[in-house]
C-alpha positions as CSV (number, residue, x, y, z in Angstrom):
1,X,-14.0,-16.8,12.7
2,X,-13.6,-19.9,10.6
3,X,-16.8,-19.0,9.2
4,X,-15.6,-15.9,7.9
5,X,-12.6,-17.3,6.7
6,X,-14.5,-20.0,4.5
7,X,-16.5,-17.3,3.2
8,X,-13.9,-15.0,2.1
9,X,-11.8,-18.0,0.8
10,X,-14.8,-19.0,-1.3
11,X,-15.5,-15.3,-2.6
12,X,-11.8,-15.4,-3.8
13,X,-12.7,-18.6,-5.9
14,X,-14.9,-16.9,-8.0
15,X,-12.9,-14.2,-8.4
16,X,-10.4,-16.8,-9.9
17,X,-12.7,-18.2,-11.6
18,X,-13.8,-15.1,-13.6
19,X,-9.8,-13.8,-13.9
20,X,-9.6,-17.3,-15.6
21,X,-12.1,-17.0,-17.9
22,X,-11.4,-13.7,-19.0
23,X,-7.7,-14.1,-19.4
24,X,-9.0,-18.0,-21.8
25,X,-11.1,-15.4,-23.6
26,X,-8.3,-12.8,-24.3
27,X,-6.5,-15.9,-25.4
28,X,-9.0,-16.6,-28.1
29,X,-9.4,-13.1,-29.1
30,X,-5.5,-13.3,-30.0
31,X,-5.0,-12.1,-33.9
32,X,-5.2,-15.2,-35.8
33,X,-6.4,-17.7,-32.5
34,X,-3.7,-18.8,-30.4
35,X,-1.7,-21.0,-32.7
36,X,-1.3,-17.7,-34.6
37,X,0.1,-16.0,-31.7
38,X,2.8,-18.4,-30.9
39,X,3.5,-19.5,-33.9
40,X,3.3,-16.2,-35.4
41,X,2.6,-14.4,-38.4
42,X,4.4,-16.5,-40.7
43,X,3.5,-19.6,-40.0
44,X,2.0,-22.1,-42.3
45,X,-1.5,-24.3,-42.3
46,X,-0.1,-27.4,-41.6
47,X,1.8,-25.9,-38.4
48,X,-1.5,-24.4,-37.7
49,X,-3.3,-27.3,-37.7
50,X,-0.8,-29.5,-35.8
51,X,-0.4,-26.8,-32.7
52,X,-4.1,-27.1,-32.6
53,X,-4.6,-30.9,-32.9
54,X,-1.4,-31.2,-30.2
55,X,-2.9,-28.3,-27.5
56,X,-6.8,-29.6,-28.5
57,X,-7.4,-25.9,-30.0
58,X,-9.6,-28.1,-32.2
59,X,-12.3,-29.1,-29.8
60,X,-15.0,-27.2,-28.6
61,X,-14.9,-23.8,-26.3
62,X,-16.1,-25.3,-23.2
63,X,-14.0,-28.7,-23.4
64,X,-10.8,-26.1,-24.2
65,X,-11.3,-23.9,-20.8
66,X,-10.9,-27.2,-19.1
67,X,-7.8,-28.4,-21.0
68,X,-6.3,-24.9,-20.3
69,X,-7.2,-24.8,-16.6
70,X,-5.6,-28.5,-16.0
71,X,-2.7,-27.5,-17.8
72,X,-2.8,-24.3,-15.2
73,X,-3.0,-26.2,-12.3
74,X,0.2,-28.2,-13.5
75,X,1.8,-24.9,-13.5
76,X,1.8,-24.8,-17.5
77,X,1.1,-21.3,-18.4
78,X,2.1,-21.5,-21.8
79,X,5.3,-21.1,-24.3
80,X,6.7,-18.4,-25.3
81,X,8.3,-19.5,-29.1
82,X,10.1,-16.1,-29.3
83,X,12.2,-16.5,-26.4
84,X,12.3,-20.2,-26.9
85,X,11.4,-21.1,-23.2
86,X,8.2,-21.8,-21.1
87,X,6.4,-18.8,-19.7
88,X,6.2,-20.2,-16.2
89,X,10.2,-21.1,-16.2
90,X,10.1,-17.0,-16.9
91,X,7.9,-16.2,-14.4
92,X,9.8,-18.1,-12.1
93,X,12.8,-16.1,-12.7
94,X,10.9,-12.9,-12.2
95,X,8.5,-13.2,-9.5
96,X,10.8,-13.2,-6.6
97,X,12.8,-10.0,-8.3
98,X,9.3,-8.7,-8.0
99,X,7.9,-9.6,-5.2
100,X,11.0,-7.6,-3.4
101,X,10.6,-4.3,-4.9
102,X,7.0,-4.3,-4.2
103,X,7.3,-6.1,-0.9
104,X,10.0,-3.7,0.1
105,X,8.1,-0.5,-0.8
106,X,5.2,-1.4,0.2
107,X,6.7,-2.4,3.9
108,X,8.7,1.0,3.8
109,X,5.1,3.0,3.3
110,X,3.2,1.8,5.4
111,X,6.1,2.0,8.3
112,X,6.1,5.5,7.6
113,X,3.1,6.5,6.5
114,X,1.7,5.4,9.9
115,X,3.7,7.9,12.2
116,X,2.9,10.2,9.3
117,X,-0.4,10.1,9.7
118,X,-0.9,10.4,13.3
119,X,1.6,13.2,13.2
120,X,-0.5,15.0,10.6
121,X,-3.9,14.3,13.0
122,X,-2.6,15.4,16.1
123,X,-0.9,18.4,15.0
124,X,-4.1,19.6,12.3
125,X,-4.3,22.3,11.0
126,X,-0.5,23.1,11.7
127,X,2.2,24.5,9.2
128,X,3.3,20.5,9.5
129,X,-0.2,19.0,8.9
130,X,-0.3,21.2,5.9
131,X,3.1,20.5,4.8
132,X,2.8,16.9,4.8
133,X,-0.7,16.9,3.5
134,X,0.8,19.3,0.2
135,X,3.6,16.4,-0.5
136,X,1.7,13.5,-0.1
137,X,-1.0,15.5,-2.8
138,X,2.3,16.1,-5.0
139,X,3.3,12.6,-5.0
140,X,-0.2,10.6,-5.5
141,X,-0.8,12.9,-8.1
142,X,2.7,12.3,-9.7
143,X,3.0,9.9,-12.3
144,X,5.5,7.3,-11.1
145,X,7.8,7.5,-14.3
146,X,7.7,11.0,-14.0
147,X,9.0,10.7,-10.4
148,X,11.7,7.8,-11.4
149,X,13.0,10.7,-13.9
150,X,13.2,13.6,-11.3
151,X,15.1,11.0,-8.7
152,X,17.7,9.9,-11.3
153,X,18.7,13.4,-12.3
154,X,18.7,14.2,-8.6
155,X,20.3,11.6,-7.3
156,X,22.5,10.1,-10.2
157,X,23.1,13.2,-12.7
158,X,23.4,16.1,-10.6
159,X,24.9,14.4,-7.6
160,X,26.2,10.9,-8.4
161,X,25.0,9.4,-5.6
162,X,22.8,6.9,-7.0
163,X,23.3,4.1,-9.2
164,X,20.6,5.3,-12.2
165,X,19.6,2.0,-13.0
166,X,18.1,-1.1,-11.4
167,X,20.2,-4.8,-10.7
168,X,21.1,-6.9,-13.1
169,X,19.8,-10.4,-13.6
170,X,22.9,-12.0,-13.3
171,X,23.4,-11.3,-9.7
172,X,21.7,-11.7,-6.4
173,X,19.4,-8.5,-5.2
174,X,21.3,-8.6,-1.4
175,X,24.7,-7.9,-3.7
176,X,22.9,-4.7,-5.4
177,X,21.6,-3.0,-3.0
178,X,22.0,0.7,-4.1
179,X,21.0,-0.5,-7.7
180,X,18.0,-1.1,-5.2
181,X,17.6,2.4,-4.0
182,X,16.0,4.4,-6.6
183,X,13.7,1.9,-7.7
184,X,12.2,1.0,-4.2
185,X,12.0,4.8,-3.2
186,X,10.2,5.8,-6.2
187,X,7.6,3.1,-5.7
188,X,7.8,3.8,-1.8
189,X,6.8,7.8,-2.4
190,X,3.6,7.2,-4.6
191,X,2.5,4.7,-2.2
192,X,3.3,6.3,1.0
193,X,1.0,9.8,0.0
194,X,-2.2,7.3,0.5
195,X,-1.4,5.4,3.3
196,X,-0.5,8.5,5.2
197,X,-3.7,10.2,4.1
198,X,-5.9,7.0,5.2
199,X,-4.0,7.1,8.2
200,X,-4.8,10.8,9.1
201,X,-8.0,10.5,8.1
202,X,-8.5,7.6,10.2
203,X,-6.9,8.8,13.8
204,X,-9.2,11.8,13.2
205,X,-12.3,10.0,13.2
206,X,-11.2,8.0,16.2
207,X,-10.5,11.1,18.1
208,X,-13.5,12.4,18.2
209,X,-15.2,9.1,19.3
210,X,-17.0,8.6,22.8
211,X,-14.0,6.0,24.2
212,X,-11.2,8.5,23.8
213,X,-13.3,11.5,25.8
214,X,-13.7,8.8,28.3
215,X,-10.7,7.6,28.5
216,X,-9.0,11.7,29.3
217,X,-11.8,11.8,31.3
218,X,-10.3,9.3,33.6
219,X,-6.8,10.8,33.9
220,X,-4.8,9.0,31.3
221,X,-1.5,10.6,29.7
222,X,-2.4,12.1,26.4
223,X,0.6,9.4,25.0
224,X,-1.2,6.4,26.7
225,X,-4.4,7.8,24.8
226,X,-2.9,7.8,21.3
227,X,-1.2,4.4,21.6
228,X,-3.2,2.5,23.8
229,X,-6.5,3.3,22.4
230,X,-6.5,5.8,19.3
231,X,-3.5,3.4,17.1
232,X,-4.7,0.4,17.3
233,X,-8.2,1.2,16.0
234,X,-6.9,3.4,13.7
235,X,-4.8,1.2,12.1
236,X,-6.9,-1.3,11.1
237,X,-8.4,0.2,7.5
238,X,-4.7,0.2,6.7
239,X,-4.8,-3.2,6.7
240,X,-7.4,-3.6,4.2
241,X,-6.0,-0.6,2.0
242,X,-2.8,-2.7,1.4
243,X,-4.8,-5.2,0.4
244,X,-7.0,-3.2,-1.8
245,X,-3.6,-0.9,-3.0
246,X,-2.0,-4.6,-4.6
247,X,-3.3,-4.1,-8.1
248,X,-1.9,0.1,-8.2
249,X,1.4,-0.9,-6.0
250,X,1.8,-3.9,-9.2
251,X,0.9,-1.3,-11.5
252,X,3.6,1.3,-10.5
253,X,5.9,-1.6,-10.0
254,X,5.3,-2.3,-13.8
255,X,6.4,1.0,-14.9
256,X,9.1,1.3,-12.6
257,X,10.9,-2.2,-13.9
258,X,10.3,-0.4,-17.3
259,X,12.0,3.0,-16.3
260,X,14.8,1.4,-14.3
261,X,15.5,-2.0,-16.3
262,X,14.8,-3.9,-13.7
263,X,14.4,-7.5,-14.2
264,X,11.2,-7.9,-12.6
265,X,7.7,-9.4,-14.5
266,X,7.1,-5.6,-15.2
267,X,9.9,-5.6,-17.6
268,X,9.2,-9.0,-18.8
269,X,5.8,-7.2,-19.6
270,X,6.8,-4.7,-21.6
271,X,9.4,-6.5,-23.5
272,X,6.7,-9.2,-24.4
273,X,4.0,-6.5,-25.3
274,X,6.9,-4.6,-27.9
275,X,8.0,-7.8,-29.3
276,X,4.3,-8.9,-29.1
277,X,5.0,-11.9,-27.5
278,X,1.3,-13.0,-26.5
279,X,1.5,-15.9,-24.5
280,X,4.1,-13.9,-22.0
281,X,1.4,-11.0,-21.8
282,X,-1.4,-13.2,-20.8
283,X,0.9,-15.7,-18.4
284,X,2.0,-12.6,-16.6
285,X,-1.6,-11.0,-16.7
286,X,-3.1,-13.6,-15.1
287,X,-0.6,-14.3,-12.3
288,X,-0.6,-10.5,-11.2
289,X,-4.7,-11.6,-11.5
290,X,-3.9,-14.1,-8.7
291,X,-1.7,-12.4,-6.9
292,X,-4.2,-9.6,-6.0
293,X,-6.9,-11.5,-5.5
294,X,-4.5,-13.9,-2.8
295,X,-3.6,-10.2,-1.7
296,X,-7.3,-9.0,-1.4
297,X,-8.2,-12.6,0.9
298,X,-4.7,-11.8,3.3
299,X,-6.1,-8.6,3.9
300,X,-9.2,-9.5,4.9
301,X,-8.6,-12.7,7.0
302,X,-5.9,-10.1,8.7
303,X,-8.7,-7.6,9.2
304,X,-10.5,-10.3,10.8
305,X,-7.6,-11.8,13.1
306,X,-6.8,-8.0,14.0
307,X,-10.8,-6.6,14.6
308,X,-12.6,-9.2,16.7
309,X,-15.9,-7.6,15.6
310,X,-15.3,-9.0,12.2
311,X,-16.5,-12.3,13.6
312,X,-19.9,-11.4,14.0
């Protein structure tokens, strides 16, 4: 088991490594280099040439990427001269905003995407089974904004149930919570049409294997057959499907900030990317960058704790 874990723990370094040297490259390919873009447009030779004598923009490629990676491992992910503050203070303020919305959705799917899907196996082929199966199509094919608009003129035009946008900055989450509601739920519905589809999928495959006709064979309830044997089999590709799901749940969670104005690094994003504040765009780029690969190597050292055949 440790084995494994070293292994995966050493495949997710070289995914950092290469989400590092992309994101240095995007840096260079900045309009103008990156003095340019955070100085910007105006801004004279002599500034120029200073910002690139004080950051060591003036040295060669290779001695650069190391400058920039010790400066990331002090937590300095650049400045953001438009907003007149550091991009990893803004991070900071925004990651835990985040990290609830998609934390919470993604908690709520899975929860009940599992029953869900075991519903939808054990009754297949029913007017439930194809019920289910013709919602979770409707919602993984639905674009999330598109879904965020139907909500609020459900639930906050037609019948003002709803606040219609997302918490305010200013204020703890816990003291928002049905500024909470819309935002959460809409992420929740995208994400819970594939869980609940792996999950079916999954159940079915362990139905039909030898251990569960063996298993009636000896007598046992049909209950004690789903749960003791049939769930926790079945629910182990779940486990790595969160894992794999990060980079889409982020994704959704991006547009979502945007469509509620919710102050979350989504929002930061897109504020940044209008105002064409570069160094925000590629702090927050590569921090979602590490976040699903840290995501990707949970998932699989759960996989591994969880399925002891991993081991081997």
């Amino acid at each position: 088991m440790i084995r494994y874990i070293l292994r995966r723990c050493g495949h997710a370094l070289v995914v950092l490594l290469g989400v590092s040297i992309i994101v240095f490259t995007l840096l260079h390919l900045l309009p103008g280099g990156p003095a340019r873009a955070s100085l910007g447009l105006r801004a004279n030779p002599a500034s120029i040439a200073a910002f690139n004598a004080r950051y060591g923009l003036n040295q060669s490629l290779p001695v650069q990427y190391v400058i920039w990676v010790g400066q990331l491992l002090h937590g300095n992910l650049g400045y953001s001269y438009k907003l007149n503050q550091s991009v990893t203070s803004l991070l900071a303020e925004d990651i835990p905003r985040t990290l609830a919305l998609a934390g919470s959705a993604t908690f709520l799917a899975v929860a009940v995407a599992i029953p869900l899907g075991m519903l939808q196996a054990v009754r297949r082929n029913s007017v439930v089974d194809y019920a289910l199966t013709g919602l979770a199509f409707l919602f993984y094919s639905m674009p999330s904004f598109f879904l965020g608009i139907i909500l609020i003129i459900l639930l906050s035009d037609t019948v003002p149930l709803l606040p219609s946008t997302g918490p305010t900055a200013t204020a703890p989450l816990w003291g928002q919570l049905p500024n909470l509601v819309l935002p959460v739920l809409t992420l929740t519905l995208i994400t819970l049409a594939l869980f609940s589809r792996y999950m079916r999928s999954s159940v079915l495959d362990n139905l039909a294997q030898d251990y569960v006709r063996t298993a009636r064979a000896k007598g046992l309830r049909p209950r004690r057959v789903l749960f003791g044997h049939v769930f926790p089999n079945s629910v182990l590709p779940i486990i790595t499907l969160v894992g794999l799901s990060l980079p889409g749940i982020l994704a959704g969670a991006l547009i979502v900030e945007s469509l509620f104005n919710y102050p979350g690094m989504g929002l930061l994003f897109w504020n940044a990317a209008q105002s064409e504040d570069f160094p925000v765009m590629l702090g927050t780029s590569l921090v979602v960058g590490v976040g699903v690969v840290l995501g990707s190597l949970i998932a699989d050292i759960l996989y591994g704790v969880a399925d002891p055949r991993i081991r081997y």
